[in-house]
C-alpha positions in Angstrom: 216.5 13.3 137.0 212.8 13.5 138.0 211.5 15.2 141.0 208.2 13.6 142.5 206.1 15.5 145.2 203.3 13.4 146.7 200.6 15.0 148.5 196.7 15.0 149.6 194.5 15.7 152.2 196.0 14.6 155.5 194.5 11.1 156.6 194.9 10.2 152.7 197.4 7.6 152.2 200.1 9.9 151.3 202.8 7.8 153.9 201.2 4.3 152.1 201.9 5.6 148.3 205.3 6.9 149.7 206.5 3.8 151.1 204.9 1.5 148.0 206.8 3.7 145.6 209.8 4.3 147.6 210.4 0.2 147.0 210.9 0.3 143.4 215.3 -0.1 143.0 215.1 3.8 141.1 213.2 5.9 143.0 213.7 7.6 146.5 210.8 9.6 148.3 211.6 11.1 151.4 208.9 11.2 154.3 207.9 15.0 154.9 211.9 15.6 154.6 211.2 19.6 153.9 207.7 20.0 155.5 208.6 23.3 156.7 209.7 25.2 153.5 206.8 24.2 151.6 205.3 27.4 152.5 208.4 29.2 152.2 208.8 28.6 148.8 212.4 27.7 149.1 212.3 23.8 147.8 214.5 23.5 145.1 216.0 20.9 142.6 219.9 21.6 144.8 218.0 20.6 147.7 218.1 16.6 146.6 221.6 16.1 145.6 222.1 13.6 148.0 224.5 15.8 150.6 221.6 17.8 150.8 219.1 15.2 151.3 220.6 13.7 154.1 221.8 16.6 155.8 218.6 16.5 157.9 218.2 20.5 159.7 215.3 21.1 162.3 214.6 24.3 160.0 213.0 22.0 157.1 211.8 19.8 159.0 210.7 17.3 163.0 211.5 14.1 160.7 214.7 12.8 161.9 217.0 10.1 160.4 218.8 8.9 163.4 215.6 8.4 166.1 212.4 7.6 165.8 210.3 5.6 163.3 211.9 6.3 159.8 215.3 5.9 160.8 215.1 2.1 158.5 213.5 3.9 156.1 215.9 6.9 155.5 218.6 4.2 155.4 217.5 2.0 152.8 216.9 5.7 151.0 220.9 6.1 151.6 221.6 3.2 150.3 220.1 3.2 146.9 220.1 7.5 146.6 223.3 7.4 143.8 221.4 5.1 141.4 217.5 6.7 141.6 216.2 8.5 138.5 213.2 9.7 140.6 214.1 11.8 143.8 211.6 13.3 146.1 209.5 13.8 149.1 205.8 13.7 150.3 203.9 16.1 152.5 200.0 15.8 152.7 199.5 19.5 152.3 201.9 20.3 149.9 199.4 20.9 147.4 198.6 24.0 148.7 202.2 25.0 147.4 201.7 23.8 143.6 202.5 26.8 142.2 205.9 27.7 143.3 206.9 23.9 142.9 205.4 23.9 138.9 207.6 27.2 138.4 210.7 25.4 140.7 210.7 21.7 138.9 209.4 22.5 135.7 208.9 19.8 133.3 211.2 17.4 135.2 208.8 18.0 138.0 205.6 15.5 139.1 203.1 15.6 141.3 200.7 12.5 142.6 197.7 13.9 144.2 196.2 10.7 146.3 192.0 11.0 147.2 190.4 8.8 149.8 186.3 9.1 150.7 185.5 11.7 153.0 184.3 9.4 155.8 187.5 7.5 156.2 189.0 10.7 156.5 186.7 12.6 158.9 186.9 8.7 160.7 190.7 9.4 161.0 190.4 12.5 162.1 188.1 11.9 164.7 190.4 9.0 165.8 193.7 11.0 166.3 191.6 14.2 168.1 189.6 12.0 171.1 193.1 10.5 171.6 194.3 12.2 174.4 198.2 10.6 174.2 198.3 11.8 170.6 199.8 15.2 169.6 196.5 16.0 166.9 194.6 18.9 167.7 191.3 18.1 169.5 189.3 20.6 167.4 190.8 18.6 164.2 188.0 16.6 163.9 185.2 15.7 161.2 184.8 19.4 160.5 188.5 20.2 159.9 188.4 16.9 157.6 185.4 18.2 155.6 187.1 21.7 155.4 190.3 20.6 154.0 189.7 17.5 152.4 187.1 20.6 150.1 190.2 22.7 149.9 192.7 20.1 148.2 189.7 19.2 145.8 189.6 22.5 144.4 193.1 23.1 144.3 193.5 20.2 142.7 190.3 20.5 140.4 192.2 23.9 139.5 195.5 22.2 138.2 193.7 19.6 136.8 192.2 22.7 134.9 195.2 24.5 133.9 196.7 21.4 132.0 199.3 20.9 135.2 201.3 17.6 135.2 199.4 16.0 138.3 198.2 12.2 138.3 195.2 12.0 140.7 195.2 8.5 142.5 192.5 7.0 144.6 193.3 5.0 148.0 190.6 2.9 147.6 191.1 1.6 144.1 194.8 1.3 144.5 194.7 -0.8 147.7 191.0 -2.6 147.3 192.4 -6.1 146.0 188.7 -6.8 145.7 188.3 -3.7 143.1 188.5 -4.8 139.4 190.8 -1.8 138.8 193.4 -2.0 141.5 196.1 -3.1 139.1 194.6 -0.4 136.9 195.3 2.2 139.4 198.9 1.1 139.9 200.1 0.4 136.4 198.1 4.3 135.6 200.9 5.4 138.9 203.6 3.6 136.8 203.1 5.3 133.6 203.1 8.6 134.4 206.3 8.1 136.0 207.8 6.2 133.1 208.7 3.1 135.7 209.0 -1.0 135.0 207.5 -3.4 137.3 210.2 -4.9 139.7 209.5 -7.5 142.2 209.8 -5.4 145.4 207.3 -3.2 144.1 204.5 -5.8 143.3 205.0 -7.8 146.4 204.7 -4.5 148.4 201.4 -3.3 146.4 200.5 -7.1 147.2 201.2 -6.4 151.3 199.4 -3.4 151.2 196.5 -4.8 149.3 196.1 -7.4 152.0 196.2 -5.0 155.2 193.6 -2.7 153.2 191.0 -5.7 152.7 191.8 -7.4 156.1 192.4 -4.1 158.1 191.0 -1.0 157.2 188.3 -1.3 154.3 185.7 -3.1 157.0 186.7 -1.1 159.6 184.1 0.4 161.9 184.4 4.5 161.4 184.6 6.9 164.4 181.6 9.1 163.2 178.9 9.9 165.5 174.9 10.7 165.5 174.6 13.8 163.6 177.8 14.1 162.2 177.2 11.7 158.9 174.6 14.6 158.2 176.7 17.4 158.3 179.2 15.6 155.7 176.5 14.7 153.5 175.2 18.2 153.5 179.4 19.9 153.4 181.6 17.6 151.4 182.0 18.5 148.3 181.5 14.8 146.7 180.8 16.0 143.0 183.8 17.7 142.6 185.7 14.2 144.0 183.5 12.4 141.6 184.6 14.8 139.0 187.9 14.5 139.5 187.8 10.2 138.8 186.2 11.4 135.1 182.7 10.0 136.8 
């Protein structure tokens, strides 16, 4: 059994990758299923047998399998748990809690660390923070994006570093249909984790390649006068640069 933990700077595509992946017949990602003891250091391998998995507790985490919008989702996960050779979960932030994963999972343990350019994500973020009806804080805006979109680089610069076994994706090449190495960026996400192709699994990279193009790569972004400056000037785009080996 392999243990996949999928993670990035919030805004990322973390819940895209999850639900491409979480196609494929052998493996089973759960949607921030332990959120909250990420920081507690408590995730372990017992916690994904699957009478574990499923016994969703408001301790670990708000996702729940019986309301809401991943109740289908959790399901299909049910269905398909007993036969998986890759088990796990995603949780933007978790890369702040590398360490105690590395030392938890060990060699059966790996870790896809998806980047997307700074002004979709400071966009994003200024979407979700002048929305009144939604939950975001209203002082998570470009700033917050620039601050931790920085901090994930350098953790992730600092695995990278240390020889960990991460696999650092990019949104736009894996979803840009247009982009000569889209299939590139896949078939890279299916090698590290020792995977075939199966049909669901291209026909959902497919999907998702068509929204990307039709939806969200032309999209105008949510960044006012002044603030394209201040992201120039406090994004840390060489390290991201250095990160794609550019």
């Amino acid at each position: 059994m392999k243990y996949l933990f999928i993670g990035g700077a919030p805004r990322s595509g973390t819940s895209a990758l999850t639900e491409l992946l979480s196609t494929h017949e052998r493996v089973a990602i759960g949607m921030e299923r332990f959120k909250f003891c990420y920081s507690k250091k408590s995730v372990t391998k017992e916690m994904f047998t699957k009478d574990n998995f499923f016994r969703f507790d408001s301790t670990q985490t708000n996702i729940d399998d019986k309301n809401g919008k991943y109740v289908d989702f959790y399901q299909k996960l049910s269905n398909k748990f007993d036969g998986s050779s890759i088990v796990g979960d995603k949780y933007p932030q978790l890369y702040k809690f590398w360490p105690s994963l590395f030392e938890n999972f060990g060699e059966d343990g790996r870790f896809l660390f998806i980047m997307r350019d700074i002004e979709d994500v400071a966009s994003s973020f200024n979407v979700r923070a002048s929305n009144p009806k939604d939950k975001w804080p209203e002082e998570n805006n470009y700033k917050k994006a620039v601050e931790i979109w920085n901090q994930s680089l350098l953790i992730a610069a600092k695995a990278k570093s240390e020889n960990k076994n991460i696999c650092i994706v990019s949104y736009s090449k894996l979803f840009d249909s247009e982009s000569y190495a889209c299939d590139e960026e896949m078939l890279k996400i299916i090698r590290y984790l020792d995977l075939s192709d199966n049909e669901e699994l291209i026909l959902e990279h497919k999907k998702l390649q068509e929204k990307y193009v039709s939806h969200i790569k032309n999209k105008s972004k949510l960044i006012f006068e002044g603030q394209e400056q201040y992201i120039k000037e406090k994004a840390n785009k060489s390290l991201y640069f250095e990160l794609f080996g550019l």
